[in-house]
N, CA, C and O atoms as CSV, one atom per row, in Angstrom:
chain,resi,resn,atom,element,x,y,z
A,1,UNK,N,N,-4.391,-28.280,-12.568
A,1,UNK,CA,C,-3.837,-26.967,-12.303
A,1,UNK,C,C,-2.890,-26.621,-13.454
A,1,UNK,O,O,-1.867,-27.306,-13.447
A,2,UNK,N,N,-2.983,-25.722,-14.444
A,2,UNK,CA,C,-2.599,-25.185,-15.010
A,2,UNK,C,C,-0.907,-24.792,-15.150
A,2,UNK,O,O,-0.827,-23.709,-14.571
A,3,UNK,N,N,0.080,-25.058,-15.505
A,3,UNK,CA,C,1.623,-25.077,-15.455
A,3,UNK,C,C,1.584,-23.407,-16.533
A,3,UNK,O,O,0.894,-23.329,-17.548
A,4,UNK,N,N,2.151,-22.658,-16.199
A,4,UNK,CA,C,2.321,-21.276,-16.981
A,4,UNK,C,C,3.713,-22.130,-17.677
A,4,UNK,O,O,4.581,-22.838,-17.165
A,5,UNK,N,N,3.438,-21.668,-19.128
A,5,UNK,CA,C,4.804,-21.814,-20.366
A,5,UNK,C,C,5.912,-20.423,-19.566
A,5,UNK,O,O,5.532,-19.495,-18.852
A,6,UNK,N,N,7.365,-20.766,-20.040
A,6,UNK,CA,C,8.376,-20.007,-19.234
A,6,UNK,C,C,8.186,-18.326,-20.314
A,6,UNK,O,O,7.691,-18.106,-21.419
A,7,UNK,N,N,8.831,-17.502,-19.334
A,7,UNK,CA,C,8.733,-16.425,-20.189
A,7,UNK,C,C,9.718,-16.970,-21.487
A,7,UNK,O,O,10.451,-17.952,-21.593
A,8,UNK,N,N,9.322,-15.681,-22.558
A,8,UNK,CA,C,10.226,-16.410,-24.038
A,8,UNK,C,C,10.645,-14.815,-24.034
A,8,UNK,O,O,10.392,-13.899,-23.253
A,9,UNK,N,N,11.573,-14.916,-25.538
A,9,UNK,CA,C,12.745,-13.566,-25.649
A,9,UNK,C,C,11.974,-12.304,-25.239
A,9,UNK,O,O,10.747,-12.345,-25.326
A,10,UNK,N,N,12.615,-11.105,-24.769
A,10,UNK,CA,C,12.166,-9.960,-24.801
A,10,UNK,C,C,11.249,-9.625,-25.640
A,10,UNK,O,O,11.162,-8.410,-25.464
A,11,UNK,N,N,10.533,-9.900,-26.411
A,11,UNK,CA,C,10.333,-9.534,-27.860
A,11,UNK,C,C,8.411,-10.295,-27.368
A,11,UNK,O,O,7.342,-9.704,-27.217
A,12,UNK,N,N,8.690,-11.416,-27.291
A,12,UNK,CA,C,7.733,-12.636,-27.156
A,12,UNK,C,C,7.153,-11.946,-25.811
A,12,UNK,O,O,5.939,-12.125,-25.712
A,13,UNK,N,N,7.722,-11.203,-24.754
A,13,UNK,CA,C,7.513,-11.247,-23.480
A,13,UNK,C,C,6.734,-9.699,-23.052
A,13,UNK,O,O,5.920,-9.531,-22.144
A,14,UNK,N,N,7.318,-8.576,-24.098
A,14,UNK,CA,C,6.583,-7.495,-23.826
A,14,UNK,C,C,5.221,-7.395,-25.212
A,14,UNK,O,O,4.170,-6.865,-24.851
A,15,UNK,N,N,5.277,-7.744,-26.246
A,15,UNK,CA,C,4.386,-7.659,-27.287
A,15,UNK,C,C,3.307,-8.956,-27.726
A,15,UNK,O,O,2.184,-8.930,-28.229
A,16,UNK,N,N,4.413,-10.360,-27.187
A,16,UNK,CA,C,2.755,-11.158,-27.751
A,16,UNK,C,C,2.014,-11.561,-26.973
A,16,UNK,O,O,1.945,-10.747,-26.051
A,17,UNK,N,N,1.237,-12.604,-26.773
A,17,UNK,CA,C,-0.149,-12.884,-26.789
A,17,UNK,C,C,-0.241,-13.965,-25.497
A,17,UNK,O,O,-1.111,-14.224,-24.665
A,18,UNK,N,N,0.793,-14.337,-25.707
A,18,UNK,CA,C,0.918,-15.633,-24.211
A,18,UNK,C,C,1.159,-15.081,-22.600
A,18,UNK,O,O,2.065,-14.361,-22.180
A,19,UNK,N,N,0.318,-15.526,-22.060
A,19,UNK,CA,C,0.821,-14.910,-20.674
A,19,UNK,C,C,1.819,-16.082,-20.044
A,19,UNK,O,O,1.387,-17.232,-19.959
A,20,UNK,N,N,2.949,-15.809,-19.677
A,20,UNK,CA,C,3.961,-16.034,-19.385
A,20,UNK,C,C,4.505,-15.322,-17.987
A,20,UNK,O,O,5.612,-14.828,-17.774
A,21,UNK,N,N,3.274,-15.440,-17.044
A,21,UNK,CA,C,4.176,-14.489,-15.515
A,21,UNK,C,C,5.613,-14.423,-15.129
A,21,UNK,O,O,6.290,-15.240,-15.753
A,22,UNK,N,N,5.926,-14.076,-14.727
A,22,UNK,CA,C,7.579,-14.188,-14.371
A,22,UNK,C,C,7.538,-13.975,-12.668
A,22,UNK,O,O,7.309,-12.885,-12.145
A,23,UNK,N,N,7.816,-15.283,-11.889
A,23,UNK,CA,C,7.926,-15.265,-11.010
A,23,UNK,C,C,9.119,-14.943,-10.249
A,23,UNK,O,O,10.182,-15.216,-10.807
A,24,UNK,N,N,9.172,-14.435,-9.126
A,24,UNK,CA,C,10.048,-13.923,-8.771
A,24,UNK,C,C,11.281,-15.312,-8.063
A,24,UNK,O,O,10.967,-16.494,-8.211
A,25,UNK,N,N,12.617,-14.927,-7.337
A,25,UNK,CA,C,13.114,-15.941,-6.493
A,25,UNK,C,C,12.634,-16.908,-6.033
A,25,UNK,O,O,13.027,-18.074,-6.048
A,26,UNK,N,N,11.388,-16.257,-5.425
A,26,UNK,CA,C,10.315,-17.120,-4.572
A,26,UNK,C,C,9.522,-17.348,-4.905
A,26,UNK,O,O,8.582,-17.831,-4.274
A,27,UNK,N,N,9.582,-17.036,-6.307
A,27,UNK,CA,C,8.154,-17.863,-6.726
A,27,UNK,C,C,6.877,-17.011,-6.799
A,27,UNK,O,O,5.808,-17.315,-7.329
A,28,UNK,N,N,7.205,-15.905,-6.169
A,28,UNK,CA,C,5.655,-15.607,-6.466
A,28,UNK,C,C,5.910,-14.046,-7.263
A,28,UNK,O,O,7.011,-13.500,-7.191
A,29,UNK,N,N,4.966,-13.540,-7.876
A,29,UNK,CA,C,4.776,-11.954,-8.326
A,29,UNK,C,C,3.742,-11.281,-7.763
A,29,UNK,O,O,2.714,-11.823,-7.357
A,30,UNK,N,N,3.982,-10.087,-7.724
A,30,UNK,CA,C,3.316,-9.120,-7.290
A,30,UNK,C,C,1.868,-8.554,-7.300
A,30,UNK,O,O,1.816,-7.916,-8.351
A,31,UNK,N,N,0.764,-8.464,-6.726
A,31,UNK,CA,C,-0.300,-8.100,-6.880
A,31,UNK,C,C,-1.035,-6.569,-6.245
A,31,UNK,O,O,-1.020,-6.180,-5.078
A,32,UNK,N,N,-1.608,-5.948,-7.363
A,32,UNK,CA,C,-2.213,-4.811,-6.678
A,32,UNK,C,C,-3.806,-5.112,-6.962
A,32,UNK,O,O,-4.306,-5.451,-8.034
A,33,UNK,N,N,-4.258,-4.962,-6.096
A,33,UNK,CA,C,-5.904,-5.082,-5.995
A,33,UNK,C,C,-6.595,-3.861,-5.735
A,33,UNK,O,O,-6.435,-3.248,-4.679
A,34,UNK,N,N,-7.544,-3.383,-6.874
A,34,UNK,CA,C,-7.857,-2.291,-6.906
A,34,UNK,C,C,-9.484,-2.368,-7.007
A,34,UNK,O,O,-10.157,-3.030,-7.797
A,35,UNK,N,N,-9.788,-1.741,-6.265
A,35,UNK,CA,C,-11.700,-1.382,-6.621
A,35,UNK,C,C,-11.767,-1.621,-8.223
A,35,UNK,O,O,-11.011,-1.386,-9.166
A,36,UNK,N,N,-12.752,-2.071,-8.098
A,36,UNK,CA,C,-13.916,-2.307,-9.810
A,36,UNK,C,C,-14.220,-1.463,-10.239
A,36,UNK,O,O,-14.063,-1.343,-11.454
A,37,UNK,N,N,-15.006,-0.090,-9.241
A,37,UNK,CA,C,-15.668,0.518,-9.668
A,37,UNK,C,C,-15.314,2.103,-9.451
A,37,UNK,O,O,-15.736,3.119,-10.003
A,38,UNK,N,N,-14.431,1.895,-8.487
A,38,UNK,CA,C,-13.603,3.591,-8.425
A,38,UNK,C,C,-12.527,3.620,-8.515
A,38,UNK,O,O,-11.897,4.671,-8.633
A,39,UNK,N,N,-11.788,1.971,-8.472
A,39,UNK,CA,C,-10.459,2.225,-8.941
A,39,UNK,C,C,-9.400,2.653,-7.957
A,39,UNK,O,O,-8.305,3.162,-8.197
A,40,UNK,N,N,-9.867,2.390,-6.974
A,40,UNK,CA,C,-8.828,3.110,-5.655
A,40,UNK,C,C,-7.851,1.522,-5.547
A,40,UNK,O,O,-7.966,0.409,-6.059
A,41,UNK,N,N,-6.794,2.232,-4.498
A,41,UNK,CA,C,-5.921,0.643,-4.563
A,41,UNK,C,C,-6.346,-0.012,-3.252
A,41,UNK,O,O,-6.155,0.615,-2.210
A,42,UNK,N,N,-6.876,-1.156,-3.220
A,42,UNK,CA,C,-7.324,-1.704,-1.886
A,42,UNK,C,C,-6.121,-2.455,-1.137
A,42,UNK,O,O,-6.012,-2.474,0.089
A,43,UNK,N,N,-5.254,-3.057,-2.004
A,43,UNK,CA,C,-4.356,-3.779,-1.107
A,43,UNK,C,C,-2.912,-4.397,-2.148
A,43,UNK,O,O,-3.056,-4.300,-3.366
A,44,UNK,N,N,-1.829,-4.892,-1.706
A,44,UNK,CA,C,-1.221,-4.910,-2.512
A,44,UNK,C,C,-0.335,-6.568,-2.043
A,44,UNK,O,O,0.642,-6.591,-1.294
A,45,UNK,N,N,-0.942,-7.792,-2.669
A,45,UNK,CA,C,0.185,-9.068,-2.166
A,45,UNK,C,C,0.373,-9.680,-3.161
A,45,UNK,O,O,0.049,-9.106,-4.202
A,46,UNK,N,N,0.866,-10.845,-3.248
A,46,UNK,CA,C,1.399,-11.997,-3.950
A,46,UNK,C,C,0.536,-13.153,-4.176
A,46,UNK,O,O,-0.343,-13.578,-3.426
A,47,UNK,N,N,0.911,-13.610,-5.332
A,47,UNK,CA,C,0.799,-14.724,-5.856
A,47,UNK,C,C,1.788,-15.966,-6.418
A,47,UNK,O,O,2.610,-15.724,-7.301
A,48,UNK,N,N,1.655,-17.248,-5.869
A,48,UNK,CA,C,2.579,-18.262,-6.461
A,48,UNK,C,C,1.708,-18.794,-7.623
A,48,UNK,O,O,0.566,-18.420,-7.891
A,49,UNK,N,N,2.281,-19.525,-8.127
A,49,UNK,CA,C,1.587,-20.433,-9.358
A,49,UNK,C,C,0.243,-20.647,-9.027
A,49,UNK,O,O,-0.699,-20.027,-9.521
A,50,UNK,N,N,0.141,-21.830,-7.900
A,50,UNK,CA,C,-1.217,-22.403,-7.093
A,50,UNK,C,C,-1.925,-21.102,-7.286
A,50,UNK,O,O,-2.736,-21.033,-8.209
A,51,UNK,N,N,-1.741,-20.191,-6.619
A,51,UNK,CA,C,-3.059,-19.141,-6.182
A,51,UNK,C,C,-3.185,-18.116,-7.321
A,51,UNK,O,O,-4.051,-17.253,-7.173
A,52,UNK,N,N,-2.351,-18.091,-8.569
A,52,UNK,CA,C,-2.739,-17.410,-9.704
A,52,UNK,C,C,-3.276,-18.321,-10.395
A,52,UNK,O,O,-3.917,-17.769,-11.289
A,53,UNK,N,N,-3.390,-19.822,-10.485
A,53,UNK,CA,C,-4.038,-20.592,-11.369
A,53,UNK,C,C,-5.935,-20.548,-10.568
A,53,UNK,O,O,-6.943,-20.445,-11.267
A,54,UNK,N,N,-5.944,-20.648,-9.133
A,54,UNK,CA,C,-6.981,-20.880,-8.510
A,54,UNK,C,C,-7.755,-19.525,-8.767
A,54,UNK,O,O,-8.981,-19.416,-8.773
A,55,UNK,N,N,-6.693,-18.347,-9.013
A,55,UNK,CA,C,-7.683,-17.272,-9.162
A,55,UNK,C,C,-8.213,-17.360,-11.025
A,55,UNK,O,O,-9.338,-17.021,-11.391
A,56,UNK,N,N,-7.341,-17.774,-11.787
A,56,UNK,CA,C,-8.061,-17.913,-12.847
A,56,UNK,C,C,-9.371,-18.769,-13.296
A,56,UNK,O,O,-10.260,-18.591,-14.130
A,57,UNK,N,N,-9.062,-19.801,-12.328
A,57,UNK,CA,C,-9.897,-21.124,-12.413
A,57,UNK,C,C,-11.405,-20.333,-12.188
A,57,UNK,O,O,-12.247,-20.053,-13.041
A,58,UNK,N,N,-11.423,-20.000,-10.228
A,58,UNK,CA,C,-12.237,-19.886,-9.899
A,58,UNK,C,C,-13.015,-18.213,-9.832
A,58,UNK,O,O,-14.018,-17.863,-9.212
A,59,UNK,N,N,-12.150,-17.461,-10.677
A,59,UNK,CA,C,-12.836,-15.787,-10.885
A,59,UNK,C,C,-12.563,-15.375,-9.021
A,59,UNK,O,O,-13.155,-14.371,-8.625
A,60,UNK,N,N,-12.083,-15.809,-8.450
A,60,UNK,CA,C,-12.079,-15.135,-7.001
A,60,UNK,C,C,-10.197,-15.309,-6.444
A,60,UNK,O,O,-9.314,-16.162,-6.544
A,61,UNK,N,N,-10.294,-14.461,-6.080
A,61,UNK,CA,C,-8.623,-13.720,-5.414
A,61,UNK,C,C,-8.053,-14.794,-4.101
A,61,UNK,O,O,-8.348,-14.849,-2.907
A,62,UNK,N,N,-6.727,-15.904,-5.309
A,62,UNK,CA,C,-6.305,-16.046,-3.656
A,62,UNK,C,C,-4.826,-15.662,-3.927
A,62,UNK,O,O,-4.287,-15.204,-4.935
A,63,UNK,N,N,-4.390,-15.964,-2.825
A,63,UNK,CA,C,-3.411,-15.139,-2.561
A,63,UNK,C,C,-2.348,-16.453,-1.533
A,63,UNK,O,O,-2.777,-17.466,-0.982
A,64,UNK,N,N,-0.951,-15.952,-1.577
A,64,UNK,CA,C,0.146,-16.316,-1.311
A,64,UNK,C,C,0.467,-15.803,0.301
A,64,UNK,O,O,0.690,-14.592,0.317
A,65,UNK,N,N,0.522,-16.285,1.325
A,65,UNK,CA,C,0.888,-15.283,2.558
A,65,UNK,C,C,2.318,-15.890,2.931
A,65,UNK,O,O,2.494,-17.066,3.249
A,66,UNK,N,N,3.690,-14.544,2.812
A,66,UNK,CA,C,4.735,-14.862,3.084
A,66,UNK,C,C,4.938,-15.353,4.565
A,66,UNK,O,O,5.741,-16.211,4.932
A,67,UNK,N,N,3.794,-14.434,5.576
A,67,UNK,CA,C,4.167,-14.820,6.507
A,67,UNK,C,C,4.127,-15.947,7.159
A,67,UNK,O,O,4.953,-16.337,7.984
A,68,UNK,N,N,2.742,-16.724,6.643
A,68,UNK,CA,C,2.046,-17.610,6.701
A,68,UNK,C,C,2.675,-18.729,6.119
A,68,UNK,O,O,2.559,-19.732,6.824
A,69,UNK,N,N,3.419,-18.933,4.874
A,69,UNK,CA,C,4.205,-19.643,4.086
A,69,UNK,C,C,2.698,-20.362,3.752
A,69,UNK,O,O,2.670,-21.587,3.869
A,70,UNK,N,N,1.415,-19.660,3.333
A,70,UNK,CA,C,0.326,-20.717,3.285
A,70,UNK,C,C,-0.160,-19.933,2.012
A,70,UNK,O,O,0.234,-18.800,1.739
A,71,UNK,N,N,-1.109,-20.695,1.219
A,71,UNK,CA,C,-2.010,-20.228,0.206
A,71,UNK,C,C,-3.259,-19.732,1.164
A,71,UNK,O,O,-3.610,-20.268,2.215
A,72,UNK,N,N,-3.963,-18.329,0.400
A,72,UNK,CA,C,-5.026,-18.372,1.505
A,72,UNK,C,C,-6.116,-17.451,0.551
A,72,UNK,O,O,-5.775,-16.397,0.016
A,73,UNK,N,N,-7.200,-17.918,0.462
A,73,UNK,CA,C,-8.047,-17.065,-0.409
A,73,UNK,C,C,-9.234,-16.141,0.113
A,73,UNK,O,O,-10.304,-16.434,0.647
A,74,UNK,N,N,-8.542,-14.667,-0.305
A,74,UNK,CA,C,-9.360,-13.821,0.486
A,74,UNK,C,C,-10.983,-13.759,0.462
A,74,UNK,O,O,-11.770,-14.134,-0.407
A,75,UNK,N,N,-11.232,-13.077,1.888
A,75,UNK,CA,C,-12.267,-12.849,2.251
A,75,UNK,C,C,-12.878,-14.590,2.740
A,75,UNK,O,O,-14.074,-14.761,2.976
A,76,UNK,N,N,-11.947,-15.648,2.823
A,76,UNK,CA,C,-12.726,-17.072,3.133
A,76,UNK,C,C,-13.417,-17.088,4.631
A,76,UNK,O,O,-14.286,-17.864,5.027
A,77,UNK,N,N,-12.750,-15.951,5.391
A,77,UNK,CA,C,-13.141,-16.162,6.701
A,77,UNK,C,C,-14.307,-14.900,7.188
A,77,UNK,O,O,-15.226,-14.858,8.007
A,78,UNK,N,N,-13.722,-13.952,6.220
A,78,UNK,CA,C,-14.189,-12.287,6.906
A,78,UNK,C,C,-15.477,-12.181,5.792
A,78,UNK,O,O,-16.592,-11.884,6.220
A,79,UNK,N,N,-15.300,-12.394,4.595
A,79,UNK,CA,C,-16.448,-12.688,4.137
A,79,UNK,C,C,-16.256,-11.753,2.773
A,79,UNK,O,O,-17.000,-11.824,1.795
A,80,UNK,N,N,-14.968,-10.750,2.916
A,80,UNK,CA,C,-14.741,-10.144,1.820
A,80,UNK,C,C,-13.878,-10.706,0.589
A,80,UNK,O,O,-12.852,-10.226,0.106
A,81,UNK,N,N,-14.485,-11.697,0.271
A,81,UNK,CA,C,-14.523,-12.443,-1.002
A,81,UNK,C,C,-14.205,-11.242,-2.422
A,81,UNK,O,O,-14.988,-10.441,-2.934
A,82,UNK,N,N,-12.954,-11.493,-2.703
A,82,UNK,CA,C,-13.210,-10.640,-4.079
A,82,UNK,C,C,-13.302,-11.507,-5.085
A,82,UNK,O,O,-12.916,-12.676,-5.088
A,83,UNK,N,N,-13.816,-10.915,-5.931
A,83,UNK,CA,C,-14.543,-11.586,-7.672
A,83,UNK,C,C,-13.408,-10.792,-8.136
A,83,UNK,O,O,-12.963,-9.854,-7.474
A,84,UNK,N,N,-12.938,-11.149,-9.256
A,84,UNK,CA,C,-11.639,-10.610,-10.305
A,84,UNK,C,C,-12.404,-10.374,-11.317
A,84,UNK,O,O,-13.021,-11.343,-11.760
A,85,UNK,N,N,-12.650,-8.629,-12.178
A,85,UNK,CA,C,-13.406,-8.355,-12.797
A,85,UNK,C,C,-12.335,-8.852,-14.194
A,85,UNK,O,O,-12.565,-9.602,-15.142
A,86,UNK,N,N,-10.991,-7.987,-13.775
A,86,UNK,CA,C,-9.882,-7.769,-14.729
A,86,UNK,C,C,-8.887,-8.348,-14.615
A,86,UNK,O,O,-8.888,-8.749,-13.451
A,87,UNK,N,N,-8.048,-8.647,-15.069
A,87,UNK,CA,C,-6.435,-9.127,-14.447
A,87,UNK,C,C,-5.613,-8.449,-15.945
A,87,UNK,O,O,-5.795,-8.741,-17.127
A,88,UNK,N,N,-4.705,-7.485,-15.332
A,88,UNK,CA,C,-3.455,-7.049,-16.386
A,88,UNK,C,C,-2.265,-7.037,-15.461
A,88,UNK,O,O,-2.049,-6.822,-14.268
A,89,UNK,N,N,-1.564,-7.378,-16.586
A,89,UNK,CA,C,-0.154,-8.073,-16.233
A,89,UNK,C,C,0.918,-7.063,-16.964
A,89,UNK,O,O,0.738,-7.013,-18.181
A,90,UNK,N,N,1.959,-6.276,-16.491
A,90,UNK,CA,C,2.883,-4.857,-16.657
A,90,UNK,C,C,3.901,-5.829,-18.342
A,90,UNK,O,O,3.828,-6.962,-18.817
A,91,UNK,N,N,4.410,-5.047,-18.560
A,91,UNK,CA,C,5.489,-4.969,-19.691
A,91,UNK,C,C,6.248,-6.175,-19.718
A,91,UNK,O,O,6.417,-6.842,-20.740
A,92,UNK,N,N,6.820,-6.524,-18.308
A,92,UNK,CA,C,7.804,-7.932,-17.720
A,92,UNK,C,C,6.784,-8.738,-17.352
A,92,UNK,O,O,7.325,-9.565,-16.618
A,93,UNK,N,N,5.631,-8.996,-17.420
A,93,UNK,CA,C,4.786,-10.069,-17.274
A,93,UNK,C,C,5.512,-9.988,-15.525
A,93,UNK,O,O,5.785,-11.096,-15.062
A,94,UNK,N,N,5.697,-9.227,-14.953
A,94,UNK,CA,C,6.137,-9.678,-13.414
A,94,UNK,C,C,5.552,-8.710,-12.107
A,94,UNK,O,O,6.076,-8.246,-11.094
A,95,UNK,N,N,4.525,-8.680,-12.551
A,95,UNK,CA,C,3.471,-7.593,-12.141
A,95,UNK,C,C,2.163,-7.690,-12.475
A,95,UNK,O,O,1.882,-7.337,-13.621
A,96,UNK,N,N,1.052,-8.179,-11.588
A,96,UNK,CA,C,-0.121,-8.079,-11.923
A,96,UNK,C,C,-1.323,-6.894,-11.237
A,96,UNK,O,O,-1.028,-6.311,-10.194
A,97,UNK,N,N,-2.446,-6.667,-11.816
A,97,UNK,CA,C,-3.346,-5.763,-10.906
A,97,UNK,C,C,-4.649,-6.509,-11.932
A,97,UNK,O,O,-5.066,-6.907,-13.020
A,98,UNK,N,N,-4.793,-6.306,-10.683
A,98,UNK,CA,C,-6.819,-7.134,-10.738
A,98,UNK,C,C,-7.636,-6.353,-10.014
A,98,UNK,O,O,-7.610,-6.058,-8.819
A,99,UNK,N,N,-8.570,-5.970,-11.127
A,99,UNK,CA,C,-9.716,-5.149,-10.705
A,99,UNK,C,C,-10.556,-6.242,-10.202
A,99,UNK,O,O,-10.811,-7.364,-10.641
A,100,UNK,N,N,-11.033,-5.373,-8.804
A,100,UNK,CA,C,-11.984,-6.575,-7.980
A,100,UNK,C,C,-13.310,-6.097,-7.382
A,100,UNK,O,O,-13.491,-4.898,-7.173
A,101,UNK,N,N,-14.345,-7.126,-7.071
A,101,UNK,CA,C,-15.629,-6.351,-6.810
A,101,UNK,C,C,-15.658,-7.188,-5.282
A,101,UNK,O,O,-15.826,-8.406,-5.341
A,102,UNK,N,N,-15.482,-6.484,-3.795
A,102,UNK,CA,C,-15.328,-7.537,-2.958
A,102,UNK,C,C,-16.755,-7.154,-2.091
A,102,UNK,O,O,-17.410,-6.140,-1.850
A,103,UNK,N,N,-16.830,-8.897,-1.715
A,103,UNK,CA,C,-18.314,-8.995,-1.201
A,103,UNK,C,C,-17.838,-8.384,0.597
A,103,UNK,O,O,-16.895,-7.757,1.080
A,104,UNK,N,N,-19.172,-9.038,1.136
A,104,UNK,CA,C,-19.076,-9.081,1.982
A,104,UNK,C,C,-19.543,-7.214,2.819
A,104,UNK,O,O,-20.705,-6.819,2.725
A,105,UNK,N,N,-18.583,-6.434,3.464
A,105,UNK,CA,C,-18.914,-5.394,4.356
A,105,UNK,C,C,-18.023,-4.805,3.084
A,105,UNK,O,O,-18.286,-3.607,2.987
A,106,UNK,N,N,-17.311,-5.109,2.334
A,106,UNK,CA,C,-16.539,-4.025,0.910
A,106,UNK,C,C,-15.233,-3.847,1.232
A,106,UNK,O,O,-14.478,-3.395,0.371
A,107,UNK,N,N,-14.750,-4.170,2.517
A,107,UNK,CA,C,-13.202,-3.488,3.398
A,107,UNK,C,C,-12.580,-4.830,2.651
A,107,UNK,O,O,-13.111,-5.860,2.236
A,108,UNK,N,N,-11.176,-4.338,2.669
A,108,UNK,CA,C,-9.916,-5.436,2.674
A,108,UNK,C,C,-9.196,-5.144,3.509
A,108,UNK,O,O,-8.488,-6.141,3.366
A,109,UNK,N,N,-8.640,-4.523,4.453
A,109,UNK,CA,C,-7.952,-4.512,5.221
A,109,UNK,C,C,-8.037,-5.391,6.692
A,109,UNK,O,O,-8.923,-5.481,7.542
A,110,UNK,N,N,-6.984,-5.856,6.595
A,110,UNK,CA,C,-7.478,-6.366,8.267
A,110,UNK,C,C,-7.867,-5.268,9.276
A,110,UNK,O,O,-8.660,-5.440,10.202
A,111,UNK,N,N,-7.403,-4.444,9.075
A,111,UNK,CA,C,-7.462,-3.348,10.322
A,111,UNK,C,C,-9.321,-3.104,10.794
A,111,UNK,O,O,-9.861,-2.840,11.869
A,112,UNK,N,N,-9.802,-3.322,9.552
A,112,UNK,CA,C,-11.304,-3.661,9.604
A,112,UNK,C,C,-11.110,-2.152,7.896
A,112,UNK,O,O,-11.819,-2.205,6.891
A,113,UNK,N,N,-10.439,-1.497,8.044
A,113,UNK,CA,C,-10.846,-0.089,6.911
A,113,UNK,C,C,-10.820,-0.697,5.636
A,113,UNK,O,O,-10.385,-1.820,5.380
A,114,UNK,N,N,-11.596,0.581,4.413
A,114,UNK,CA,C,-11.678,-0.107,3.487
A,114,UNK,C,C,-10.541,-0.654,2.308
A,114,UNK,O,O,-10.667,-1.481,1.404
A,115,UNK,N,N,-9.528,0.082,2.685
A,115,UNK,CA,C,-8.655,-0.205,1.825
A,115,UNK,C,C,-7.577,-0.539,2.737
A,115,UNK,O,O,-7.931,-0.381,3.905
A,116,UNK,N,N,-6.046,-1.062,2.570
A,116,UNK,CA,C,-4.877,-1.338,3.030
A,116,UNK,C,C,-4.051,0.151,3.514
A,116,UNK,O,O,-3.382,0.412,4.513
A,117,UNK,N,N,-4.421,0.928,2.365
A,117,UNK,CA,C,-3.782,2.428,1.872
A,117,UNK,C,C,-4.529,3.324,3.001
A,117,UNK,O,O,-4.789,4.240,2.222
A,118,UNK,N,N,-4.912,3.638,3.863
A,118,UNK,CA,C,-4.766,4.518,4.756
A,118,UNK,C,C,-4.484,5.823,5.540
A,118,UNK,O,O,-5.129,6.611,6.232
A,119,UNK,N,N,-2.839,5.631,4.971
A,119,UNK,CA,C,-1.864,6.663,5.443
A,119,UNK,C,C,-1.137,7.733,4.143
A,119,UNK,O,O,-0.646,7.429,3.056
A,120,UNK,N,N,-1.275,8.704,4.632
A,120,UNK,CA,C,-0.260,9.582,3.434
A,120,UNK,C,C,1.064,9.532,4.467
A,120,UNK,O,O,1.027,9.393,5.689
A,121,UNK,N,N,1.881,9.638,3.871
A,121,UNK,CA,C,3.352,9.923,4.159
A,121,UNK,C,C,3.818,11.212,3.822
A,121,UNK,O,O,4.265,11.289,2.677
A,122,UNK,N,N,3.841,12.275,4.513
A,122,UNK,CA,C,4.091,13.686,4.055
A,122,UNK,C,C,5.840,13.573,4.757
A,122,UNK,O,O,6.298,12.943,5.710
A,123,UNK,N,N,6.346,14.348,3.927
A,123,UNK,CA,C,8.251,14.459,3.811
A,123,UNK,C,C,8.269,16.104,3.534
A,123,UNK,O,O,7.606,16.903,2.872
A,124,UNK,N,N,9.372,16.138,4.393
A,124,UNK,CA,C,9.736,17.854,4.232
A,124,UNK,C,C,10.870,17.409,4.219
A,124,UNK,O,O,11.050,16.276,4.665
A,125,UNK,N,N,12.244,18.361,3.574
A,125,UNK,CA,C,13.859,18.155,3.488
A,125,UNK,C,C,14.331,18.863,5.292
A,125,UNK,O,O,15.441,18.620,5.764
A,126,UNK,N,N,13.464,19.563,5.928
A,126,UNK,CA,C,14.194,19.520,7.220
A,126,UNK,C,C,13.341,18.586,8.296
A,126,UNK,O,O,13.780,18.862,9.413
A,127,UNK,N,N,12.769,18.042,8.349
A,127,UNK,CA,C,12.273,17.078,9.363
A,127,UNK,C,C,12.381,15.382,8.265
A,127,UNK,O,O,12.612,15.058,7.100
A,128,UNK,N,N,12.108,14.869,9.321
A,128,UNK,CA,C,11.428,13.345,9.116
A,128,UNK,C,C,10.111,13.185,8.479
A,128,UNK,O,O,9.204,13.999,8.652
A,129,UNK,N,N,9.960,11.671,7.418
A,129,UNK,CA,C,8.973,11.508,6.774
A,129,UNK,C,C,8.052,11.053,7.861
A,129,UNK,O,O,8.391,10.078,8.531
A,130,UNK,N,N,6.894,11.678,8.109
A,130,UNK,CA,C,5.641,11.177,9.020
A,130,UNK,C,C,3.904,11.187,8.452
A,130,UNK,O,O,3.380,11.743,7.487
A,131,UNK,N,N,3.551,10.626,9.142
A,131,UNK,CA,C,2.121,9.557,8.407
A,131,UNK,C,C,1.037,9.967,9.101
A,131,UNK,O,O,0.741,9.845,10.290
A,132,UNK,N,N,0.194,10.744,7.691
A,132,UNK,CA,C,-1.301,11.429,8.740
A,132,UNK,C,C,-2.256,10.089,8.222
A,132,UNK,O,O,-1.789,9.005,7.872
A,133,UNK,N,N,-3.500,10.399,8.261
A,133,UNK,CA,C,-4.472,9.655,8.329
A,133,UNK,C,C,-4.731,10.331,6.972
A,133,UNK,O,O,-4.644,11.557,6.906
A,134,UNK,N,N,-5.090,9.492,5.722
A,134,UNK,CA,C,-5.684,9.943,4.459
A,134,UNK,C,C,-7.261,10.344,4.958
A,134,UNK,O,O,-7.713,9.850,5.991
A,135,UNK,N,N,-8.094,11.336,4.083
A,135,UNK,CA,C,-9.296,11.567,3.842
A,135,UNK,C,C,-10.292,10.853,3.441
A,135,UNK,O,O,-11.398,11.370,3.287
């Protein structure tokens, strides 16, 4: 399993060539998982060391569950297996998004829908922010 080198100066960390994640308190950074092919955002979790090395290793998405305190690699049970087409990593190396092609019925959500994203949040300055059903 693969040990990531520590981030190096500002300099080393937004312009060169080494990936150097920057994990958070806990160890893990951030993940957005986005369709392959339209690019929509399917879901958005974490990764510790273990499950960013296993996703490099093995081209398939696992993932960190806080609640779970467990490593767990999607789609192992439901069948929506994602393949990692892409992986880019933001300015602070402390941010990743991986374009993914997921097997199975295509959904990531537990809820059974296809994406996590769901809900719009519409806000007016005299009422409360409230949540329709996206299109």
């Amino acid at each position: 399993m693969p040990h990531f080198p520590p981030p190096g100066d500002k300099a080393a960390l937004e312009e060169g060539l080494v990936f150097t994640p920057k994990f958070d308190r806990d160890g893990l950074v951030t993940v957005v998982a986005v369709g392959a092919e339209k690019g929509e955002v399917l879901m958005v979790a974490h990764m510790n060391e273990e499950s960013l090395s296993r996703t490099l290793e093995t081209g398939e998405a696992w993932y960190w569950s806080r609640s779970r305190r467990s490593l767990w690699r999607k789609g192992e049970t439901s069948g929506q297996i994602q393949r990692v087409v892409e992986m880019l990593t933001d300015c602070d190396q402390d941010a990743l998004v991986i374009r993914v092609e997921v097997g199975g019925d295509g959904g990531c959500c537990h809820t059974g829908r296809h994406s996590c994203f769901y809900r719009v949040v519409k806000g007016d300055h005299d009422a409360p922010a409230r949540l329709v059903l996206a299109q």
